[in-house]
VOKOL-249198 format. One line per 4 residues: number of its first residue (from 1); for each residue x, y, z of N, C-alpha, C, O. Coordinates in steps of 0.001 Angstrom, whole numbers, always signed. Atoms other than C-alpha are relative to their C-alpha. Example, Ala and Ser with C-alpha at 12.3 -4.5 7.8 and 13.67 -1.06 7.14 Angstrom:
2
1) +890/-1190/+0/+12300/-4500/+7800/+900/+1200/+0/+1936/+1181/+665  -820/-1190/-60/+13670/-1060/+7140/-770/+1090/+730/-261/+2198/+899
# end
This chain:
80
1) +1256/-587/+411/-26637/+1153/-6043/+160/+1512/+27/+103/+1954/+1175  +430/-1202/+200/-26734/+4729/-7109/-1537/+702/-160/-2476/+241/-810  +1420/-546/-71/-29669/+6910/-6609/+131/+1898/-670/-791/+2712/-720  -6/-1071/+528/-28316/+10048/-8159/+266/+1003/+1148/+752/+1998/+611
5) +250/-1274/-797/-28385/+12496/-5038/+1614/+351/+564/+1814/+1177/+1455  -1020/-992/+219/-24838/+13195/-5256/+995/+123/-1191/+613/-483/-2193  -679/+90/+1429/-22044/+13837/-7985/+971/-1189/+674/+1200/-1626/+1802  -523/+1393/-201/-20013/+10934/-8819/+1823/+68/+512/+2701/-793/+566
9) -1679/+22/-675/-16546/+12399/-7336/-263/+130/+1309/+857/+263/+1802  +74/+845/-1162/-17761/+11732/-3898/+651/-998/+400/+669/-2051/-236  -951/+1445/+80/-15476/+9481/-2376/-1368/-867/+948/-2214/-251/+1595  +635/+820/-456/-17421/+6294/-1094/+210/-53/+1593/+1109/+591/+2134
13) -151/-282/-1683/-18098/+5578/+3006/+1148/-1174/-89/+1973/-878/+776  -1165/+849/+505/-15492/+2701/+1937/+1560/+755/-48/+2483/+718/+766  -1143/-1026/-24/-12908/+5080/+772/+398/+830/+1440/+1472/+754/+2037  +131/-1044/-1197/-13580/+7596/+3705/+1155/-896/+1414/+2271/-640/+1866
17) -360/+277/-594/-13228/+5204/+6019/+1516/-900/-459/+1822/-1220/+690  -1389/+664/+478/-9573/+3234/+4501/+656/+1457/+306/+1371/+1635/+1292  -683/-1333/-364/-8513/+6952/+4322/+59/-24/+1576/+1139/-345/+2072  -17/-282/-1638/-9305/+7463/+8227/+1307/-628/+483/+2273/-128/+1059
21) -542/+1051/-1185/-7773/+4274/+9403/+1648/+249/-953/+2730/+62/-398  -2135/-330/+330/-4074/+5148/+7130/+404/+843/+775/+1309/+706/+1598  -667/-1123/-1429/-3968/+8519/+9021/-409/-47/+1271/-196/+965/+1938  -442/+176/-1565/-4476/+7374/+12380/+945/-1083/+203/+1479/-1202/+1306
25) -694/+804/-524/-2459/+4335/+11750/+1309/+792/-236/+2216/+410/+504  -1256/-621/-17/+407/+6663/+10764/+236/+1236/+532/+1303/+1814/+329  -126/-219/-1746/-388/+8737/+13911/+585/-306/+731/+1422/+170/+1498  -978/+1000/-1339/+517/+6093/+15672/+1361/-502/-385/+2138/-748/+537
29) -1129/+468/+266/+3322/+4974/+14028/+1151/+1313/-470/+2178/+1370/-1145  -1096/-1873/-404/+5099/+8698/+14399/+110/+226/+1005/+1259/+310/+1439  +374/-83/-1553/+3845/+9196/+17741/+547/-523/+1436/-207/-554/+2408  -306/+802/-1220/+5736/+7559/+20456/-478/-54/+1072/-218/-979/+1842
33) +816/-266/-1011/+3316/+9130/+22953/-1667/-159/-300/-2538/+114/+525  +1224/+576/+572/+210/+7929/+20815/-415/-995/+1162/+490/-1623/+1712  +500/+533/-803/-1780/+6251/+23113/+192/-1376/-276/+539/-2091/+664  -1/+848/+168/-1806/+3367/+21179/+979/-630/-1012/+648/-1379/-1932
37) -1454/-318/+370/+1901/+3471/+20099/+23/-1581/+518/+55/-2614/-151  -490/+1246/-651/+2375/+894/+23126/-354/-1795/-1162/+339/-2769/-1454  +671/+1217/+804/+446/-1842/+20972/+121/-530/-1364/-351/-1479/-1990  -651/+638/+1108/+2260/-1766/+18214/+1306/-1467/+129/+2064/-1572/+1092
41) -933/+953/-236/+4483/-5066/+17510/+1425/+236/-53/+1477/+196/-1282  -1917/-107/+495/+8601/-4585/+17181/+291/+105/-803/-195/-422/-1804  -116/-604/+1797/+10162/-2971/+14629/+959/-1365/-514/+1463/-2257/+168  -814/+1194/+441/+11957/-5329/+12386/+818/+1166/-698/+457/+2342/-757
45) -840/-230/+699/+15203/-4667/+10284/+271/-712/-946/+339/-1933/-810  -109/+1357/+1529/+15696/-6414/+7194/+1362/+1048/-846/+1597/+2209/-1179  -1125/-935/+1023/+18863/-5989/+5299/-302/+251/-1657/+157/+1204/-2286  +573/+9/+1166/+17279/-6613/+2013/-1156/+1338/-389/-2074/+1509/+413
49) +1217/-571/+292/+14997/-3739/+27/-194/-534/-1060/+417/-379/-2118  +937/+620/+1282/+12722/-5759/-2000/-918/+693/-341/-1088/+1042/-1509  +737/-1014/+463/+10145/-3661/-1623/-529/+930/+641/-725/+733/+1840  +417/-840/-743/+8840/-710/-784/-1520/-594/+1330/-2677/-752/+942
53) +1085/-39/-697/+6623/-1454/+2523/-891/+1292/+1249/-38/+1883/+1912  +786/-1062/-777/+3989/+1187/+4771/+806/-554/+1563/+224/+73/+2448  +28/+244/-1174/+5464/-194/+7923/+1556/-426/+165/+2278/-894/-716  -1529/+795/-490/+8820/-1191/+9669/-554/-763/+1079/+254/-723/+2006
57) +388/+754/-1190/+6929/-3343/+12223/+9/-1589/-505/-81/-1837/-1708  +328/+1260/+47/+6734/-7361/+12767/-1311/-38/-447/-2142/+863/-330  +1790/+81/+233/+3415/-9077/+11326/+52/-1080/+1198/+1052/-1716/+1531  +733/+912/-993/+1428/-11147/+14107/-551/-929/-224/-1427/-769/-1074
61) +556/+1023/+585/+442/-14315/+13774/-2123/+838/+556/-2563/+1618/+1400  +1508/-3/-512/-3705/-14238/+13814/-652/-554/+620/-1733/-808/+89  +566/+1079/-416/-4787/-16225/+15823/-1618/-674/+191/-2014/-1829/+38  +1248/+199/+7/-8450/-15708/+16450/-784/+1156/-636/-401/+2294/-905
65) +1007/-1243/+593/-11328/-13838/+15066/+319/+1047/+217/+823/+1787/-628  -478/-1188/-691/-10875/-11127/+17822/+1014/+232/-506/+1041/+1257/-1187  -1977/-687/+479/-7008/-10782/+16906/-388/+436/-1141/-448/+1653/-967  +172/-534/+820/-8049/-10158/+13260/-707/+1236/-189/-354/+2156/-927
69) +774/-1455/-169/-10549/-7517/+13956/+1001/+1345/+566/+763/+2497/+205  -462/-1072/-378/-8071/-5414/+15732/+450/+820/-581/+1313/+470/-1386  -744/-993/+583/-7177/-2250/+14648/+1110/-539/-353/+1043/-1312/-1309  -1722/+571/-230/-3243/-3173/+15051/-367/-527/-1469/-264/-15/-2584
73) -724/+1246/+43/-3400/-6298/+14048/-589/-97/-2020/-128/-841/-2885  +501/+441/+1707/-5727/-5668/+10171/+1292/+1219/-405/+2027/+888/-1336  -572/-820/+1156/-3601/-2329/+9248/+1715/-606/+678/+2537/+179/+204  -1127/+423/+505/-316/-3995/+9953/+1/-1391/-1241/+781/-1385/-2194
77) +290/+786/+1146/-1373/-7021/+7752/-554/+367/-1155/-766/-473/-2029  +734/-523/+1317/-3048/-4504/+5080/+855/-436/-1340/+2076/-594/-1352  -894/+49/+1303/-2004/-5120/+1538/+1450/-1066/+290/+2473/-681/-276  -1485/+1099/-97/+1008/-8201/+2523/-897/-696/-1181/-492/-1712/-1746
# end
């Protein structure tokens, strides 16, 4: 729903926030002293480049609601 009261190159609270959560997740994944460094999963190695991916980490299984909500646990599963 638009109401006119701003111009249309505004990025959305959608955008804003996806933006946020890339640069703190790649905060943390530079950071070794990031607070929440520890909570990342194990890096993997793969001899294969198939394709370019945002992450060198394991994915987690999901197990429950909670697990999906987590920070971690949605921007390492983003975009697979």
């Amino acid at each position: 729903m638009e109401f006119g009261l701003c111009s249309g190159d505004v990025p959305t609270i959608d955008e804003l926030v996806d933006r946020a959560d890339d640069e703190l997740f790649e905060k943390v994944l530079c950071n070794s002293h990031h607070v929440l460094y520890n909570t990342l999963s194990d890096e993997t190695v793969s001899i294969y480049e198939l394709r370019h991916r945002p992450h060198s980490r394991q994915l987690v299984n999901k197990i429950t609601r909670l697990a999906e909500a987590s920070f971690i646990v949605r921007m390492l599963c983003k975009d697979v």
